[in-house]
N, C-alpha and C positions, 0 to 999 in steps of 0.2 A: 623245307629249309636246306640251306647248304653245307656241307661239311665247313668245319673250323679253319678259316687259315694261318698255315703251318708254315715253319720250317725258313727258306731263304726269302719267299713270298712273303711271307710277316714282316721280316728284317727290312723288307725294299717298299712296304706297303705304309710301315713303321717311318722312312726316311721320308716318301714322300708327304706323309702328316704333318709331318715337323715342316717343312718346308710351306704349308697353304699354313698351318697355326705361324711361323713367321711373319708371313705377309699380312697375317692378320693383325697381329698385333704389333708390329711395325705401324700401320694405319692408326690401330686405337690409340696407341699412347703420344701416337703425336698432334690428336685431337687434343687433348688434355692438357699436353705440356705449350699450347699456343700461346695465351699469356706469360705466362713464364720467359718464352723466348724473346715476346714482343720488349717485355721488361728492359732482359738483361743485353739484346742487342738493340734497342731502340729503335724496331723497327714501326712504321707508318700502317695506318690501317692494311694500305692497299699492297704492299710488298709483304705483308704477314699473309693476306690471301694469297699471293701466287707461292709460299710455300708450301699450300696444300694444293694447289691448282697445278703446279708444274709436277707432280707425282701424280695427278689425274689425267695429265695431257703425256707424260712419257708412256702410261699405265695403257690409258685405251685409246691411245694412238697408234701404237707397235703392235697392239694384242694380237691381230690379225696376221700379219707379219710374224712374228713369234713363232703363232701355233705353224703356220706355213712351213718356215724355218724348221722347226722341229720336224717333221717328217721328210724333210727334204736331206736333211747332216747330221741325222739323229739325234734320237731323242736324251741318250746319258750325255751325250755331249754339250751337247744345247744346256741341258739341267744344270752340268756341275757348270761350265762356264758361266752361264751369268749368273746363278749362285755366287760365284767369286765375286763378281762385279758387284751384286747387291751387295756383299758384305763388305765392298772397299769403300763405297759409294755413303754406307751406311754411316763407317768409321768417321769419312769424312764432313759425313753430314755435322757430326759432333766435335768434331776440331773448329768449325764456320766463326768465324770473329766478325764478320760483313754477311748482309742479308741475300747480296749477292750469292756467295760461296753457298750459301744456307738452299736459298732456289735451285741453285747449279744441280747439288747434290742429291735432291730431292727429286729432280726429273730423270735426273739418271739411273736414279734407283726405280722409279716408277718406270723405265725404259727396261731394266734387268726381271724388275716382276712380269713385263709381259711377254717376255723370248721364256723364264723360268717357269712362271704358273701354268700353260699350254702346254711345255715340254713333262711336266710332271706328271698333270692328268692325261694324259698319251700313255704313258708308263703303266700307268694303271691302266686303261680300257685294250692295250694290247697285249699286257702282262698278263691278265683274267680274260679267261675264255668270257662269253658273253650269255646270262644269265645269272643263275642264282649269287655265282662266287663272284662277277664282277660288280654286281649289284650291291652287296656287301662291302665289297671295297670303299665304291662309290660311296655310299652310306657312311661309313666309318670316315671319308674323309674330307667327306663337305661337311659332318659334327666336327670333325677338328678345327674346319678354318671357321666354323661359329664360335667352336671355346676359346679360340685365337684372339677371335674380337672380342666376346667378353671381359676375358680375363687381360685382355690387353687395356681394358677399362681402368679398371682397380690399376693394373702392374704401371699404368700411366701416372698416376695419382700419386701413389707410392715414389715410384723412381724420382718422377717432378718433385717433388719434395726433397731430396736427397739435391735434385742440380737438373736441367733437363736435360743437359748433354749425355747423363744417363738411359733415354730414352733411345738414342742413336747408338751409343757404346754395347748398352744388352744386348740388340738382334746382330753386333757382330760374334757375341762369345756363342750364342746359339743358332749363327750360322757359320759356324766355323764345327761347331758339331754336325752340324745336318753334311757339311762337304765333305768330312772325314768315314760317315755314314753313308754317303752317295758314292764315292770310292771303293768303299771295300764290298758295299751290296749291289749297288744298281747295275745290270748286266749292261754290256754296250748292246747298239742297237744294231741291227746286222745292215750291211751297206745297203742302200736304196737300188731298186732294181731298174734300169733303164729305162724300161715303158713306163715307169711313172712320173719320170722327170729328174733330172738332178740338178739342176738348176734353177735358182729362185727366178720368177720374173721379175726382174727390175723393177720395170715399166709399170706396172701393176700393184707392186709394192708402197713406190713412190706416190704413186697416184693415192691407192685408198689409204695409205697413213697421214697422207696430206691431208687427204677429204675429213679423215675421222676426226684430224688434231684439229681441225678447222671447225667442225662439227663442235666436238666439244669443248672448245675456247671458249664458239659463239653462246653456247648453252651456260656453260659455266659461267661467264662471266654476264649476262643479260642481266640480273639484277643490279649489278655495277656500272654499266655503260649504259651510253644512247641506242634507242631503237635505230637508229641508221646505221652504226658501229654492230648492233647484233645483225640485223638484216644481212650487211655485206657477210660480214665471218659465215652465218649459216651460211646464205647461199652460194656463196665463193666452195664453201664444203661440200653441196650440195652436188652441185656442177661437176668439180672434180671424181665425186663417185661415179657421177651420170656418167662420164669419161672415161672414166674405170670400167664400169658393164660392157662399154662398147670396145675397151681396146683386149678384155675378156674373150669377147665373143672369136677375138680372132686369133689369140697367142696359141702357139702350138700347145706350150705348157702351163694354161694360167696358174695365178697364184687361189684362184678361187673357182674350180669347176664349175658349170651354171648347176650340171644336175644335182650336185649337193643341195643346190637353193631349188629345187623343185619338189622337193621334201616336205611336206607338207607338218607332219610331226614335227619337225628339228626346226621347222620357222616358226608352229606356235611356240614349242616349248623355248627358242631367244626371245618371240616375243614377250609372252610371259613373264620372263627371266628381266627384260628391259624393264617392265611396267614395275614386279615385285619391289626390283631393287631399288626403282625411283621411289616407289610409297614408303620403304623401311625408312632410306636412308632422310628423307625427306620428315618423315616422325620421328626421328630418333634425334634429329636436329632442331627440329620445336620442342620435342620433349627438356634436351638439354637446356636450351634458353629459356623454357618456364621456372625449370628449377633452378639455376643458375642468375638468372636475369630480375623474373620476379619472384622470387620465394626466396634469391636468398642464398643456398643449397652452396658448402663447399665443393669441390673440385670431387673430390673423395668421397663425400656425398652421394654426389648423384651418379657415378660411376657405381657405387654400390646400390645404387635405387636400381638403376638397368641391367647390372647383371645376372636377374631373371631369366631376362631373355636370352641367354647362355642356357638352359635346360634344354636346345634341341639336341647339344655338344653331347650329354648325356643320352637320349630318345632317340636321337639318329642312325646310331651303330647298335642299338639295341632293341628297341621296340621297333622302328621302323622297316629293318628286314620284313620283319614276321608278318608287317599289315601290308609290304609290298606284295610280299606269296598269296595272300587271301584276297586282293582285291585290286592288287595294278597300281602302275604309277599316276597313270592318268588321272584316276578318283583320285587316287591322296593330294594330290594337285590342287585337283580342283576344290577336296574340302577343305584343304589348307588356306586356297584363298577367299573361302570362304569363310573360313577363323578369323583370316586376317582383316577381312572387311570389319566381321564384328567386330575386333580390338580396335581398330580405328573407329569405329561406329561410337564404341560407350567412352572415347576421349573426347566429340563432338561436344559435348556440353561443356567443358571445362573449367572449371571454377578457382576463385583468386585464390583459395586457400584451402584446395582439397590435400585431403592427409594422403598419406602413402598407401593407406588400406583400399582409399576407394581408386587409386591407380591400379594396386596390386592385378587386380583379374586381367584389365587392360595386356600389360606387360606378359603375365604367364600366357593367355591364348595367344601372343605374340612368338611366342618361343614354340610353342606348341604347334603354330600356324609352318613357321621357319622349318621347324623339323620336318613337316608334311611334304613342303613344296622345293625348298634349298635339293636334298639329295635325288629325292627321284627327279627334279626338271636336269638335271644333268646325266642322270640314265637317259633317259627320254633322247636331250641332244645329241648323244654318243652312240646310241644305241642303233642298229644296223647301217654303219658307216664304214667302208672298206679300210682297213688296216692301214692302209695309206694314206687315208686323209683323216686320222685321229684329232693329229695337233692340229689342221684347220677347225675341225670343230669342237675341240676345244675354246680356241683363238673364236670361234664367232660367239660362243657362248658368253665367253670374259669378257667380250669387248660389249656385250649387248647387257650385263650385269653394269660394268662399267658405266658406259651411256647414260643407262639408269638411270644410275647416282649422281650423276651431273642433271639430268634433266630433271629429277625430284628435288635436289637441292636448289635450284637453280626457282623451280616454279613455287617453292612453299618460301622461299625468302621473298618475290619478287611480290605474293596474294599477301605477306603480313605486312611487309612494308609500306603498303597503301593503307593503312590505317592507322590512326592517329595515338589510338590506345590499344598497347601490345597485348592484352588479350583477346581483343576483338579480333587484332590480328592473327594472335595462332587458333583460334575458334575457325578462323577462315580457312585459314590456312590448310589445317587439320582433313578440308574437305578433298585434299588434290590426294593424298594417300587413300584416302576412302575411296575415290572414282576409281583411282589407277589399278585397285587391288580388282573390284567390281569389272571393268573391262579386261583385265587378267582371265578374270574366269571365264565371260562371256568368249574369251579368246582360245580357252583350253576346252570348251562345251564340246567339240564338236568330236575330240577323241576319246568322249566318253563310249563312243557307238559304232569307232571305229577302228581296227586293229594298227597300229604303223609300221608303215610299206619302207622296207628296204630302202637305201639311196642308188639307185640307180639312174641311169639316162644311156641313151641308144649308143653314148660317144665312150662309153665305159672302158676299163681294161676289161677280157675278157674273165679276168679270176673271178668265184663267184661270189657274192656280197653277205655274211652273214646275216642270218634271217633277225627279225625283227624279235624280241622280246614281248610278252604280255603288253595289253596296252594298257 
């Protein structure tokens, strides 16, 4: 086990928590407060979606760019800045009297959580040596951005209740703490050394942010548009990454090394990371329409029905260390999504009026799944990555959780919608979280047996690569 962390390390390990449980609960409670807004500004179905869409499209559009950014003009800088932005952005959201201003505000801030969230976790994976005490960090602060969403459940219900412009108003008074907190703790970051690059690629920038926002437009919005409308978006995104690989290959300073992506650990553990986050978010979003839709369930409710799955907030900084030391990230991974298969497994049957007890197990192995796989797949991504290219990997981590979530929601709307009676429908539906968890693991099988290699490639700087961690 590793010693306790102490002293200024807490303080800045402490600010960067606050910072992921923002963002977290920023997302929950403006789940919750939808209606509400839809009400009091009269917005139309389809301009009430792009207020969650356009904080999906600023979010893991940028992610990549972000983390880039962050190791290229440092990482406090980066942090407190668009920290500012997300708390102006935030403010504004809650002043919006037009559904416009409402969208505006909401992609800009999804724009500031992805230059902020990358710059954060940088902070951590270079602030801790790499092992036991980074491990822990890590741990301690992917349970935070789960108690985030949690308890951003409930805090959504509540606040909505009160007004929902409440929901926009809170994450500025509690990021105006985390700024004042990231000022007086987070150290700056020491200037970029030349042979790494000090300069963003444009070129490259432009390209894969374009490709991603196109990417997940196309995905996002697929169950709302025509198959020719998504065909173009995807492939028009598609194309532009293809673009991207190839004007990579030649930039003196790409925005994305190739040999980072020859990594074979750090590509299952995003993909992983992509598949998870598509099954969560994708059940979490049938789940709410069962109870909401057909059962009934207030608002307040059923935010209290799911905040179970908040127990990994709890398991993660504390039981999970100890099962990391004994047995590896890899395995807990991989049992987690095998938890998670079975939680989705015993939803499969789903009935018009089952009570909350026979949900109950569902839910808790969900939490229990979340705490296995959530912290160590982000050691796993981080881990033996040159000090320099933190915030990219970060940035490909978030943007591939991101992804996810647009392509899990996007496919469990798209399976219920073809059915005429909405149970049938989330009975179906229910099956795209169950494969996706199931190909997760079949995807992380293969580091069960073998240790993970350094990020190197022959084009390297010559400093040498921190060695790899337990697998």
């Amino acid at each position: 086990m590793s010693s306790p962390i102490r002293g200024r390390r807490l303080g800045v390990l402490l600010v960067l928590c606050g910072a992921i449980f923002l963002e977290g609960i920023d997302v929950a409670m403006l789940n919750v407060a939808l209606p509400s807004i839809r009400a009091d500004l009269g917005l139309e179905t389809g301009e009430l979606q792009w207020v969650m869409s356009a904080y999906v499209l600023g979010y893991g559009g940028f992610m990549l760019l972000g983390g880039r950014a962050a190791d290229l003009f440092g990482r406090r800088q980066m942090f407190v800045g668009w920290l500012t932005v997300f708390l102006l952005f935030s403010g504004l959201g809650g002043l919006a009297t037009e559904g416009w201003q409402l969208i505006t505000a909401r992609f800009m801030t999804g724009v500031a959580a992805a230059f902020m969230t990358p710059a954060g976790l940088s902070v951590i994976t270079t602030g801790f040596d790499e092992g036991p005490q980074r491990d822990k960090a890590l741990l301690v602060y992917s349970g935070t951005a789960a108690g985030g969403f949690s308890i951003g459940l409930v805090a959504g219900g509540l606040l909505t209740s009160a007004g929902w412009r409440w929901v926009f108003f809170a994450p500025v008074v509690l990021a105006a703490v985390i700024l004042v907190g990231a000022l007086a703790l987070v150290p700056k970051s020491p200037r970029p050394r030349r042979v790494t690059g000090q300069r963003l690629d444009l070129a490259g920038g432009v390209l894969v942010t374009s490709g991603v926002v196109l990417l997940v437009l196309g995905v996002e919005r697929a169950a709302h548009a025509g198959a020719g409308w998504t065909a173009a978006t995807v492939g028009a995104g598609l194309a532009l990454l293809a673009l991207f690989a190839a004007v990579e290959r030649r930039a003196p300073e790409p925005l994305v090394r190739p040999g980072v992506l020859r990594s074979r650990p750090l590509l299952r553990a995003n993909a992983a990371g992509m598949l998870f986050s598509g099954a969560f978010f994708g059940f979490q979003f049938l789940a709410v329409l069962y109870l909401q839709e057909l059962r009934g369930w207030s608002t307040l409710q059923t935010s209290l029905a799911m905040v179970v799955i908040g127990i990994d907030a709890v398991l993660s900084p504390t039981v999970v260390p100890r099962l990391v030391a004994r047995f590896g990230n890899s395995r807990l991974i991989f049992a987690g999504l095998l938890l998670a298969a079975l939680s989705y497994g015993l939803f499969l049957p789903l009935g018009a009026d089952w009570s909350y007890l026979v949900m109950l197990p569902s839910l808790i192995l969900l939490g229990l799944a979340f705490a296995l796989v959530y912290g160590p797949l982000t050691i796993v991504a981080t881990e033996g990555v040159a000090e320099e290219e933190q915030g990219l990997a970060g940035g490909l981590l978030y943007t591939s959780f991101q992804f996810g979530a647009a392509l899990g929601l996007s496919a469990v709307t798209a399976v219920s919608a073809a059915y005429a009676d909405p149970l049938d429908g989330y009975r179906a539906a229910l099956l795209v979280p169950f494969a996706a968890v199931l190909v997760a693991a079949a995807v992380t099988a293969p580091g069960l047996r073998r240790p993970a290699a350094p990020v190197r490639d022959p084009d390297a700087a010559p400093e040498p690569v921190p060695a790899a961690a337990r697998p």
